[in-house]
CHARMM internal coordinates of N, CA and C (Angstrom, degrees):
IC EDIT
DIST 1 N 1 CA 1.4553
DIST 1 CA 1 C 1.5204
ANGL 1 N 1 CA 1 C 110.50
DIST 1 C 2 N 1.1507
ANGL 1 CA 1 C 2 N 122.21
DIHE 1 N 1 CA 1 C 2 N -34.62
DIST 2 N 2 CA 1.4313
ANGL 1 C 2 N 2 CA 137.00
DIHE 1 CA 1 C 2 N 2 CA 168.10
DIST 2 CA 2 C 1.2466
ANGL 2 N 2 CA 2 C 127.30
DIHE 1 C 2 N 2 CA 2 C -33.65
DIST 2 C 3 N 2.0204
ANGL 2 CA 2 C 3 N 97.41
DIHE 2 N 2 CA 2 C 3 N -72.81
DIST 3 N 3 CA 1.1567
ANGL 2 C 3 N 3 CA 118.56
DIHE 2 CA 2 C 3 N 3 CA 161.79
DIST 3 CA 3 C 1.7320
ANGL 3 N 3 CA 3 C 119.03
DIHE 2 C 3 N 3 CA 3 C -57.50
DIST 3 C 4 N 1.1707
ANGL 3 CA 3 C 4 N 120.78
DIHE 3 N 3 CA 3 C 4 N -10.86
DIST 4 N 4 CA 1.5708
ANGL 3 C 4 N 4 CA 114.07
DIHE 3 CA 3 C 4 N 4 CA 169.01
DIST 4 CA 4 C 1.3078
ANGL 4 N 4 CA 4 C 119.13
DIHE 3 C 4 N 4 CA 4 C -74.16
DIST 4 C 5 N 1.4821
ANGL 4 CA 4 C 5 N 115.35
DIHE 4 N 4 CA 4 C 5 N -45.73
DIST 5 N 5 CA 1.6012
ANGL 4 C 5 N 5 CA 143.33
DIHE 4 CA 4 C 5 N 5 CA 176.82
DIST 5 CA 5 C 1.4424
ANGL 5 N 5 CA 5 C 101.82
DIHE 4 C 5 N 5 CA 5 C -43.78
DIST 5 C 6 N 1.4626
ANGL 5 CA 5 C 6 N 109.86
DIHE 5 N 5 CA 5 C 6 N -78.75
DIST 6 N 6 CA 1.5218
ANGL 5 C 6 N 6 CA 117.96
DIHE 5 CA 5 C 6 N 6 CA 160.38
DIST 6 CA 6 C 1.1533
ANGL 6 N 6 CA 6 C 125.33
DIHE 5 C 6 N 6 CA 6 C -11.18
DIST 6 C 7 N 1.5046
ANGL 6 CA 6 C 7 N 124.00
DIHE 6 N 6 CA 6 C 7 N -77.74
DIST 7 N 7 CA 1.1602
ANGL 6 C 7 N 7 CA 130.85
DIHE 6 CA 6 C 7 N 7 CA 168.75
DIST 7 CA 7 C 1.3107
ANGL 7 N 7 CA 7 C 122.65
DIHE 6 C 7 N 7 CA 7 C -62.65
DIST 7 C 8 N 1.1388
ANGL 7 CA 7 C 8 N 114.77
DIHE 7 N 7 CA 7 C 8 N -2.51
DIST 8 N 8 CA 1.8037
ANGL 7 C 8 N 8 CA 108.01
DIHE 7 CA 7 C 8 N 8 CA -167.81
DIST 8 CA 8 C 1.8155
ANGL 8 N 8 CA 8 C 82.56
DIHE 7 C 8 N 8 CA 8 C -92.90
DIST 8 C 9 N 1.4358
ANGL 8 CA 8 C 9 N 111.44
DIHE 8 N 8 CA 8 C 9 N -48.86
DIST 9 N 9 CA 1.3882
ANGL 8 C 9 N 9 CA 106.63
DIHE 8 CA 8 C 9 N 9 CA -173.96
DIST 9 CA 9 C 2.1585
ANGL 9 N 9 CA 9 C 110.49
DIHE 8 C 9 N 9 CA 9 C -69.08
DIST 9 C 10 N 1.0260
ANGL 9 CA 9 C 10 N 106.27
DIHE 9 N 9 CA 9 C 10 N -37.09
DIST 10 N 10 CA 1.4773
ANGL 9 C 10 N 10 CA 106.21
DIHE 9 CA 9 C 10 N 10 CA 165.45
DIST 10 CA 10 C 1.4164
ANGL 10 N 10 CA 10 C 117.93
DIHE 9 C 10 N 10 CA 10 C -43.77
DIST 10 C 11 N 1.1647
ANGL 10 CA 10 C 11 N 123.13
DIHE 10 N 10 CA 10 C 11 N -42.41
DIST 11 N 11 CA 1.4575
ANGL 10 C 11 N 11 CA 132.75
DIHE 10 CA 10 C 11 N 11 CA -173.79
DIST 11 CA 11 C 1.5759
ANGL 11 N 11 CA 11 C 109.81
DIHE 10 C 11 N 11 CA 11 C 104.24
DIST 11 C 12 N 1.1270
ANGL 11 CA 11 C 12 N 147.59
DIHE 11 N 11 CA 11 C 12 N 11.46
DIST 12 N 12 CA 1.3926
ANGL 11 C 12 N 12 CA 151.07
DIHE 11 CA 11 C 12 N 12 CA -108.82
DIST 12 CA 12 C 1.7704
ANGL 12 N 12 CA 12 C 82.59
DIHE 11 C 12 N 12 CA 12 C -126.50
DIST 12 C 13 N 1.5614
ANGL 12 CA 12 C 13 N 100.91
DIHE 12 N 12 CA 12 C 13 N 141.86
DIST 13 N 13 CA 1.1548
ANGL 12 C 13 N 13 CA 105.65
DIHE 12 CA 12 C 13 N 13 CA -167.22
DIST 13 CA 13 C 1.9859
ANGL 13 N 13 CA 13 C 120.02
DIHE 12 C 13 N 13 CA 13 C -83.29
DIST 13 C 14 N 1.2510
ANGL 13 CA 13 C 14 N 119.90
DIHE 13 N 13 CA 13 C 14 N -5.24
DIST 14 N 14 CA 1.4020
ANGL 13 C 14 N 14 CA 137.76
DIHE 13 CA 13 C 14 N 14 CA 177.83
DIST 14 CA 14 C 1.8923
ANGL 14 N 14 CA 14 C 104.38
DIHE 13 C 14 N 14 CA 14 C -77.09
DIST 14 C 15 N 1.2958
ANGL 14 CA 14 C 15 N 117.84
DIHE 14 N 14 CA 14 C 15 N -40.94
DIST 15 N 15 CA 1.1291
ANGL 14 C 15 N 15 CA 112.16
DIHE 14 CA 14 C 15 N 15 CA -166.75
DIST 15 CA 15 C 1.5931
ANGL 15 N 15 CA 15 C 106.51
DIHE 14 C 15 N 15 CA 15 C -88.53
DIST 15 C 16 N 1.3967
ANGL 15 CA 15 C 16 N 115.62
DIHE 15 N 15 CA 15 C 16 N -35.49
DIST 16 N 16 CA 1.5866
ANGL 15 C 16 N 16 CA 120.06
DIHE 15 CA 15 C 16 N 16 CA 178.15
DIST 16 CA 16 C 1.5559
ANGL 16 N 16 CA 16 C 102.21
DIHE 15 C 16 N 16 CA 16 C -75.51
DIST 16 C 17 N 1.6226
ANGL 16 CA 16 C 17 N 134.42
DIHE 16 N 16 CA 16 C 17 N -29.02
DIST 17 N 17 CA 1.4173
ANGL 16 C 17 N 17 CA 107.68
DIHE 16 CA 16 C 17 N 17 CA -159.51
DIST 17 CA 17 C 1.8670
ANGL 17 N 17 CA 17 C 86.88
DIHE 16 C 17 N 17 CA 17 C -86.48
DIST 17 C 18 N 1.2924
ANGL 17 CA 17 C 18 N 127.89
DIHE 17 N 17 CA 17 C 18 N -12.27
DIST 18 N 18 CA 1.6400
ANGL 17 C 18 N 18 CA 118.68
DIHE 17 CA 17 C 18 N 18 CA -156.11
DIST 18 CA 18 C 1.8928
ANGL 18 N 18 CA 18 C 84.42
DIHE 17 C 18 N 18 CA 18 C -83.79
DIST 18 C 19 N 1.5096
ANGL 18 CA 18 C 19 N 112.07
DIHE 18 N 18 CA 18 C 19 N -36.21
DIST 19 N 19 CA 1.9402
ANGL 18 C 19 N 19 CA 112.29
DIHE 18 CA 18 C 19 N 19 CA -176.38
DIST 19 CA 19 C 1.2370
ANGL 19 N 19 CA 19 C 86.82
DIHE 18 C 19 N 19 CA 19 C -65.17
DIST 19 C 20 N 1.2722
ANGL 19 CA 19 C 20 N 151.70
DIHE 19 N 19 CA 19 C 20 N -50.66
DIST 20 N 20 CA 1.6153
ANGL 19 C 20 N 20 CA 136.06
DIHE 19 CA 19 C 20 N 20 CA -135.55
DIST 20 CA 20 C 1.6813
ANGL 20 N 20 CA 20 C 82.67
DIHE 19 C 20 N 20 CA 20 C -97.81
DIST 20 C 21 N 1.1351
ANGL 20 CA 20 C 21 N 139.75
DIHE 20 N 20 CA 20 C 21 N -51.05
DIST 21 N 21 CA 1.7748
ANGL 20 C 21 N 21 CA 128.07
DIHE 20 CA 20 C 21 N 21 CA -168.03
DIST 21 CA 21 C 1.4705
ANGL 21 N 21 CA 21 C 120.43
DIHE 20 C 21 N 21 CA 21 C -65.08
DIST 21 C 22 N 1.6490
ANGL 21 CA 21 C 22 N 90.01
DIHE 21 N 21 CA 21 C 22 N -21.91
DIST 22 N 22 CA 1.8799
ANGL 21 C 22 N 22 CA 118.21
DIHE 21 CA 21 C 22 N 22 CA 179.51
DIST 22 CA 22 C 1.7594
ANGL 22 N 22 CA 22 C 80.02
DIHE 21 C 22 N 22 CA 22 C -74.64
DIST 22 C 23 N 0.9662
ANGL 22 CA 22 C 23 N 145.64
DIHE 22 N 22 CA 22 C 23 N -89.60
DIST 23 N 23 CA 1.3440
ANGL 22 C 23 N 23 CA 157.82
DIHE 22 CA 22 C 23 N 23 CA -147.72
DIST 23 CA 23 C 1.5454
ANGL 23 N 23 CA 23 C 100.97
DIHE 22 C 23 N 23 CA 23 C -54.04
DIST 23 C 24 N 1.5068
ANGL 23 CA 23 C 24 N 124.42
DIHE 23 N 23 CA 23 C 24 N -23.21
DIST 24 N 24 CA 1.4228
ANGL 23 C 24 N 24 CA 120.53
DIHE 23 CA 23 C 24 N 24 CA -158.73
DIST 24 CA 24 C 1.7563
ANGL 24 N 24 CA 24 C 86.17
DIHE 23 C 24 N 24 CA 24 C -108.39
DIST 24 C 25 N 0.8181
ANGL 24 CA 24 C 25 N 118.01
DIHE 24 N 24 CA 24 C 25 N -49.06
DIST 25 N 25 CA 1.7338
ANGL 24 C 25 N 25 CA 111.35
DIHE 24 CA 24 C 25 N 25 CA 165.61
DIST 25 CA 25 C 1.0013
ANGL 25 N 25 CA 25 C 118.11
DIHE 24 C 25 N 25 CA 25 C -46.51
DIST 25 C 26 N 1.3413
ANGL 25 CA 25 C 26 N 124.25
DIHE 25 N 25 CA 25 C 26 N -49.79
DIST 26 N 26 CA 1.5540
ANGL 25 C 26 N 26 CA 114.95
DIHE 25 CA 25 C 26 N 26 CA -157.91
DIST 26 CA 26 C 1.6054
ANGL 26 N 26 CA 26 C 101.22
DIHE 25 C 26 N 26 CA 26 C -81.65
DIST 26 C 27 N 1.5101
ANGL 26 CA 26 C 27 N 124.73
DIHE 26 N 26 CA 26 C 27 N -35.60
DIST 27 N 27 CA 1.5212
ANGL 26 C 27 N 27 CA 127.56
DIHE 26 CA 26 C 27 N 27 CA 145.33
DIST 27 CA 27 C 1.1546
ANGL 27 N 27 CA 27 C 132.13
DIHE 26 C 27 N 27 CA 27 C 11.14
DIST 27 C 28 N 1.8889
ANGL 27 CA 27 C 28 N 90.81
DIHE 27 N 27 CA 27 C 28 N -86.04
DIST 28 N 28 CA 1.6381
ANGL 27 C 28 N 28 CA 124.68
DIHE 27 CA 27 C 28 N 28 CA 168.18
DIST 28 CA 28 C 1.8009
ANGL 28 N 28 CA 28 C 111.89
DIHE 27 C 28 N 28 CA 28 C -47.66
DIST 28 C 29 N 1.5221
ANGL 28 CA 28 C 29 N 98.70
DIHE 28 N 28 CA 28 C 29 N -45.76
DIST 29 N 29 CA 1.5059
ANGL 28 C 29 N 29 CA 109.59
DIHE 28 CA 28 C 29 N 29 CA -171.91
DIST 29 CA 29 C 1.7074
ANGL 29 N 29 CA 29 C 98.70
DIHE 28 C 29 N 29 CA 29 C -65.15
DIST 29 C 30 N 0.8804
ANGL 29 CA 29 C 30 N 147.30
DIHE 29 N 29 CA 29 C 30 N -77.30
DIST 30 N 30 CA 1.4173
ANGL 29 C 30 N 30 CA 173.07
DIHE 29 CA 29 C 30 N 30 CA 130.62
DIST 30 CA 30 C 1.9157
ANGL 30 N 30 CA 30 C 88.87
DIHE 29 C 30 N 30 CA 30 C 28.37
DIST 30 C 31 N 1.4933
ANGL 30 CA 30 C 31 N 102.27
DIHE 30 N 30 CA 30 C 31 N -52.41
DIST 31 N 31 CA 1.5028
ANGL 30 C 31 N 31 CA 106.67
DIHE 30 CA 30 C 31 N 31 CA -164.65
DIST 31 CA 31 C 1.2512
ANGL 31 N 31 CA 31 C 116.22
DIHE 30 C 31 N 31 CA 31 C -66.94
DIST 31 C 32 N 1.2214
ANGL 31 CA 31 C 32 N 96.18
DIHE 31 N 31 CA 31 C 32 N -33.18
DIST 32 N 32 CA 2.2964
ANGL 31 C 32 N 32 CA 116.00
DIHE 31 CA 31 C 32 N 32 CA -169.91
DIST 32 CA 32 C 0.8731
ANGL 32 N 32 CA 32 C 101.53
DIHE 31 C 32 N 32 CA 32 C -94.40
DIST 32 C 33 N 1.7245
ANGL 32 CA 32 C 33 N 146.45
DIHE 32 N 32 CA 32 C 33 N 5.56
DIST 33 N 33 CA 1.5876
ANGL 32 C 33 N 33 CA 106.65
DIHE 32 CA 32 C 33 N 33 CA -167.21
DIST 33 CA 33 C 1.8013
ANGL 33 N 33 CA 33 C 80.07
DIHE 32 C 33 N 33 CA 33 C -121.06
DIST 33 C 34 N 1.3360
ANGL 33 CA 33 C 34 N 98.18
DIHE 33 N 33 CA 33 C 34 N 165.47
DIST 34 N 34 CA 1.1951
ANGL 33 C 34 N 34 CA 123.71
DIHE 33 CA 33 C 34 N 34 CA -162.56
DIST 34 CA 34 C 1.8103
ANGL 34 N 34 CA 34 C 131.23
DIHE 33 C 34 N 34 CA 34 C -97.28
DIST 34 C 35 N 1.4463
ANGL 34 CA 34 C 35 N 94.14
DIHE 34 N 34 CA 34 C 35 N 4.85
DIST 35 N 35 CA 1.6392
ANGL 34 C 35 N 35 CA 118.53
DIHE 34 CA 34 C 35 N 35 CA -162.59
DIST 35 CA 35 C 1.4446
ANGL 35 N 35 CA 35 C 112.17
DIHE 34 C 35 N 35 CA 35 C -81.22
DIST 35 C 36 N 1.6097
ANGL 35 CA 35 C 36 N 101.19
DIHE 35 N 35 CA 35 C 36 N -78.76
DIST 36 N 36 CA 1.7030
ANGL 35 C 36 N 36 CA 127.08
DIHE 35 CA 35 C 36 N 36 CA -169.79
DIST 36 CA 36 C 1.6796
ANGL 36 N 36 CA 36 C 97.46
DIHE 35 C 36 N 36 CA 36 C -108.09
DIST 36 C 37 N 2.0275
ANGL 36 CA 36 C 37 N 86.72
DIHE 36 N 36 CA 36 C 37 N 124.11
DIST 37 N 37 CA 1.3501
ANGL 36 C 37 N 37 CA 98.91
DIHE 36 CA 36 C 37 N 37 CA 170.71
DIST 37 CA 37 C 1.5885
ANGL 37 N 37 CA 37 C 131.26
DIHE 36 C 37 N 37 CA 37 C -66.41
DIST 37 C 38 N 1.7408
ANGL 37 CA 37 C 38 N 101.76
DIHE 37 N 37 CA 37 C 38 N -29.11
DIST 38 N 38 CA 1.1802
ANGL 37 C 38 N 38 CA 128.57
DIHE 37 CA 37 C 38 N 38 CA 149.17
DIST 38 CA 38 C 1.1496
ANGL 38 N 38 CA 38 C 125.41
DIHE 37 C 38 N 38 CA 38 C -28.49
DIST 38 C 39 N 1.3500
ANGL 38 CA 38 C 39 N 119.26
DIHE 38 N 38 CA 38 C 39 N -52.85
DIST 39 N 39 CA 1.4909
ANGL 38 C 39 N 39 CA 104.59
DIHE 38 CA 38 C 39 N 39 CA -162.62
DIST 39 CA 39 C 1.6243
ANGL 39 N 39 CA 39 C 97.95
DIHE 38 C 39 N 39 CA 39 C -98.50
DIST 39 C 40 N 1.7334
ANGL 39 CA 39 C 40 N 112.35
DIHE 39 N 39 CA 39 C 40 N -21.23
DIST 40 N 40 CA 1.6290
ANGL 39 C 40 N 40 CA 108.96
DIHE 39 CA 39 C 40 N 40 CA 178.68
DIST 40 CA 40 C 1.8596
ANGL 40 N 40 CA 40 C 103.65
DIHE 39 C 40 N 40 CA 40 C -72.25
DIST 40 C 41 N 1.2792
ANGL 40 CA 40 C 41 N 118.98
DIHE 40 N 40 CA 40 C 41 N 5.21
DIST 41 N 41 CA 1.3741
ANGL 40 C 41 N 41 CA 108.45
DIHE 40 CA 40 C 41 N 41 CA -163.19
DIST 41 CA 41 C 1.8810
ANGL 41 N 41 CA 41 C 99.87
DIHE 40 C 41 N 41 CA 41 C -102.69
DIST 41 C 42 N 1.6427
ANGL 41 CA 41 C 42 N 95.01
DIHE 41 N 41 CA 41 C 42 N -22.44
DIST 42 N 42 CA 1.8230
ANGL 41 C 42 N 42 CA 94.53
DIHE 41 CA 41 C 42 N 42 CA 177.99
DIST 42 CA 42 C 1.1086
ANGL 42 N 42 CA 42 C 110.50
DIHE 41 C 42 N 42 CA 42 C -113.71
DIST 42 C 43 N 1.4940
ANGL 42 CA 42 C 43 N 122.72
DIHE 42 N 42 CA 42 C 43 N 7.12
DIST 43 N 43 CA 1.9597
ANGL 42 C 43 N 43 CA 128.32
DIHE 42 CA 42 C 43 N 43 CA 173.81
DIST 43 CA 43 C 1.5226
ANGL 43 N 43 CA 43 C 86.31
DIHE 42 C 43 N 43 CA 43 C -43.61
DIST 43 C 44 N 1.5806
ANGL 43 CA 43 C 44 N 130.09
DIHE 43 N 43 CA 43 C 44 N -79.19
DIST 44 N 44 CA 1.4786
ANGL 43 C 44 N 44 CA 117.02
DIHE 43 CA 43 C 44 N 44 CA -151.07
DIST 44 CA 44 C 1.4400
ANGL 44 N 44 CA 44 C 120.28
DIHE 43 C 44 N 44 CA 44 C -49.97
DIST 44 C 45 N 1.8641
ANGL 44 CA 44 C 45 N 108.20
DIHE 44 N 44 CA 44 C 45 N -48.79
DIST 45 N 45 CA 1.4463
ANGL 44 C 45 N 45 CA 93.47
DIHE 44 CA 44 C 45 N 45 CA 165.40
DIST 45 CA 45 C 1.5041
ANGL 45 N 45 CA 45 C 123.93
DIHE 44 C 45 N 45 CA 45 C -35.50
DIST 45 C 46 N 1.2024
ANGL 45 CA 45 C 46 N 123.21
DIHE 45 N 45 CA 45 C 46 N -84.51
DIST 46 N 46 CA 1.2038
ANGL 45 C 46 N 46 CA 119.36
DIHE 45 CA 45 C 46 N 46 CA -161.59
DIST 46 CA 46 C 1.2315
ANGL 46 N 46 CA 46 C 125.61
DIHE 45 C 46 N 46 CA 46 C -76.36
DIST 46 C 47 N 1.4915
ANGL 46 CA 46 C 47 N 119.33
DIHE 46 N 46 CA 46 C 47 N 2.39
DIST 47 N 47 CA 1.5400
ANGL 46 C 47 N 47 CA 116.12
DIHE 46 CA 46 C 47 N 47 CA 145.27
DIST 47 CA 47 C 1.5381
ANGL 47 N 47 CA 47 C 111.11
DIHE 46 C 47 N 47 CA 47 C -66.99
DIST 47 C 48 N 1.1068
ANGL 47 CA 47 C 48 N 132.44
DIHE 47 N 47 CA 47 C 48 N -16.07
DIST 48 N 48 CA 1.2931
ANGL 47 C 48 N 48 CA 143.98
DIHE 47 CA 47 C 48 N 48 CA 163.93
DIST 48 CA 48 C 1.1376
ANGL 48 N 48 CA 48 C 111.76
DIHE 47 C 48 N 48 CA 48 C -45.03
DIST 48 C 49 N 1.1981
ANGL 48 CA 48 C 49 N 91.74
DIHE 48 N 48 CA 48 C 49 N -89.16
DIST 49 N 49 CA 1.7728
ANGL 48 C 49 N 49 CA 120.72
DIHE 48 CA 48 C 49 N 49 CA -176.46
DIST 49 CA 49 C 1.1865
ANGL 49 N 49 CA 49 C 109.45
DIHE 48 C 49 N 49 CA 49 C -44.13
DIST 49 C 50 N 1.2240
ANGL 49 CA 49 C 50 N 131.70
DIHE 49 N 49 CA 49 C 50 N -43.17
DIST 50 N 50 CA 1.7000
ANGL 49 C 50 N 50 CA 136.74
DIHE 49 CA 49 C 50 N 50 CA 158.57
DIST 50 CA 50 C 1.0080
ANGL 50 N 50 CA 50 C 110.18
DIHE 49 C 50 N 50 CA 50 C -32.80
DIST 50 C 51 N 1.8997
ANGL 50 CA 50 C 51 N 123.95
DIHE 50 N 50 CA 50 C 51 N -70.72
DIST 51 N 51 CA 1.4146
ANGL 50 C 51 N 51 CA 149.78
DIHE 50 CA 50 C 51 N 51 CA -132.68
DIST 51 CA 51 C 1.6293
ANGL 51 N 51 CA 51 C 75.29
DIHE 50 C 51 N 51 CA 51 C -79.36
DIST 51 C 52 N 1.4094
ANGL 51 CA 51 C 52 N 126.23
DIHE 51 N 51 CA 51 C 52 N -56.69
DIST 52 N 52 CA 1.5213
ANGL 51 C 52 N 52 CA 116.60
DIHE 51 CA 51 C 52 N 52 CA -140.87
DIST 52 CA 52 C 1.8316
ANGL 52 N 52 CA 52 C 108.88
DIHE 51 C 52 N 52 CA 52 C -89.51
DIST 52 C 53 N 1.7032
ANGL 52 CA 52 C 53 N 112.30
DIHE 52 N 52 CA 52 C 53 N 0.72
DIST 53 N 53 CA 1.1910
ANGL 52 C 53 N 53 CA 131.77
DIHE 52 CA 52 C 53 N 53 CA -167.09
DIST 53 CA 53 C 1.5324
ANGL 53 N 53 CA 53 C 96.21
DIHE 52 C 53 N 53 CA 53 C -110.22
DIST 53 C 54 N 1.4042
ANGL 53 CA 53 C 54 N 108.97
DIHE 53 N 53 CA 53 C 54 N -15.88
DIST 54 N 54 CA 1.6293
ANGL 53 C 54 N 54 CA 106.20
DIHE 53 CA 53 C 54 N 54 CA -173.15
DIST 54 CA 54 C 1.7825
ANGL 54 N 54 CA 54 C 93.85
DIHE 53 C 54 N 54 CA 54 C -76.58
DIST 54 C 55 N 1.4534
ANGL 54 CA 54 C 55 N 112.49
DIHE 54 N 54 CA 54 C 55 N -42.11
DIST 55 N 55 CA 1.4012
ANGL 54 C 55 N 55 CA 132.09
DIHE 54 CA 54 C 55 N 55 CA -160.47
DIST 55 CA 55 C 1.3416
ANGL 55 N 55 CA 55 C 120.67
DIHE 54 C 55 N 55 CA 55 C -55.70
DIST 55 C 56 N 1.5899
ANGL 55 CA 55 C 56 N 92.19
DIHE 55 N 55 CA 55 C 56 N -48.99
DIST 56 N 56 CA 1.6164
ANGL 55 C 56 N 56 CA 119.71
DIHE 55 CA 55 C 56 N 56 CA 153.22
DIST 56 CA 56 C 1.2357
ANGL 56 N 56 CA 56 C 137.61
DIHE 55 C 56 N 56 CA 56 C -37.32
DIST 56 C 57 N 1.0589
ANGL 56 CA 56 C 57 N 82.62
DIHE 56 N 56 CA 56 C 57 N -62.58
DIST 57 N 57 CA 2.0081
ANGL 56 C 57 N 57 CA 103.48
DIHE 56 CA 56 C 57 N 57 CA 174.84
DIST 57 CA 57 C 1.3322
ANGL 57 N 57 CA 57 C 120.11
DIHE 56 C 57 N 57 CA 57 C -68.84
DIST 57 C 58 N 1.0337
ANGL 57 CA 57 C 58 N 104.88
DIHE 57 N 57 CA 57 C 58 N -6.99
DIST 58 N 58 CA 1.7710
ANGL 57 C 58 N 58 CA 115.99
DIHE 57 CA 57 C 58 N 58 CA -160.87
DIST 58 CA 58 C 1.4544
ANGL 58 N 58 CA 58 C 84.56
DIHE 57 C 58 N 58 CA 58 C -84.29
DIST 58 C 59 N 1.3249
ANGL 58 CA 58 C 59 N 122.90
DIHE 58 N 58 CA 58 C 59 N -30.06
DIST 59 N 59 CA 1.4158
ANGL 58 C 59 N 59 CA 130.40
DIHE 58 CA 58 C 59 N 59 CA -158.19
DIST 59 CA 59 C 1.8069
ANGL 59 N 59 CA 59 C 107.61
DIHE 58 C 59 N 59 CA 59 C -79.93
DIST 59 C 60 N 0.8534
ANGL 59 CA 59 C 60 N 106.73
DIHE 59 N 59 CA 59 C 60 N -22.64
DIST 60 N 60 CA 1.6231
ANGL 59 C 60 N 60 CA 132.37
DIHE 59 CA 59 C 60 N 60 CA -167.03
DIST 60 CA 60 C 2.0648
ANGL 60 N 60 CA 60 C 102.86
DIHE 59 C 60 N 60 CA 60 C -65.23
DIST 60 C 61 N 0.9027
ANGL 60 CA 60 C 61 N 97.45
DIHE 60 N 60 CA 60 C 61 N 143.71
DIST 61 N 61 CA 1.6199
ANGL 60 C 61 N 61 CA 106.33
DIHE 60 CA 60 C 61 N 61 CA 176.34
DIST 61 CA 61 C 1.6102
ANGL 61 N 61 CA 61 C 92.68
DIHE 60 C 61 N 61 CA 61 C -69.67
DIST 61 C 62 N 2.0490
ANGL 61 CA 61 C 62 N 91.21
DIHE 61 N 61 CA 61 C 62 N 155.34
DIST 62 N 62 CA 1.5820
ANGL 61 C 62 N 62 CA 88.99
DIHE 61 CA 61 C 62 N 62 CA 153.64
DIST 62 CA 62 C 1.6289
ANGL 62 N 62 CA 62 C 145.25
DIHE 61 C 62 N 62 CA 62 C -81.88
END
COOR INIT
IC SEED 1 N 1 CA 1 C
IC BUILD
């Protein structure tokens, strides 16, 4: 957990693409379930915000 922290503050590209796929799942998750209108109303944002942070990061050293 340490070593994630580290790297998330390093800029290092392993710890931002696993937050941005974490962010693009939970999205997807947010989109399919059938409960809270709430959370089906901001799934696209933050499958977004994932998708466009994955794009980013890709850019990032290893």
């Amino acid at each position: 957990m340490i070593n994630i922290i580290k790297g998330l503050l390093r800029f290092r590209r392993g710890p931002w693409e696993m937050l941005a796929t974490i962010l693009i799942a939970v999205g997807v998750f947010m989109l399919m379930q059938p409960f809270a209108i709430g959370l089906y109303s901001y799934s696209f944002i933050v499958t977004l915000v994932g998708t466009v942070m994955f794009i980013i990061v890709s850019h990032f050293s290893e």
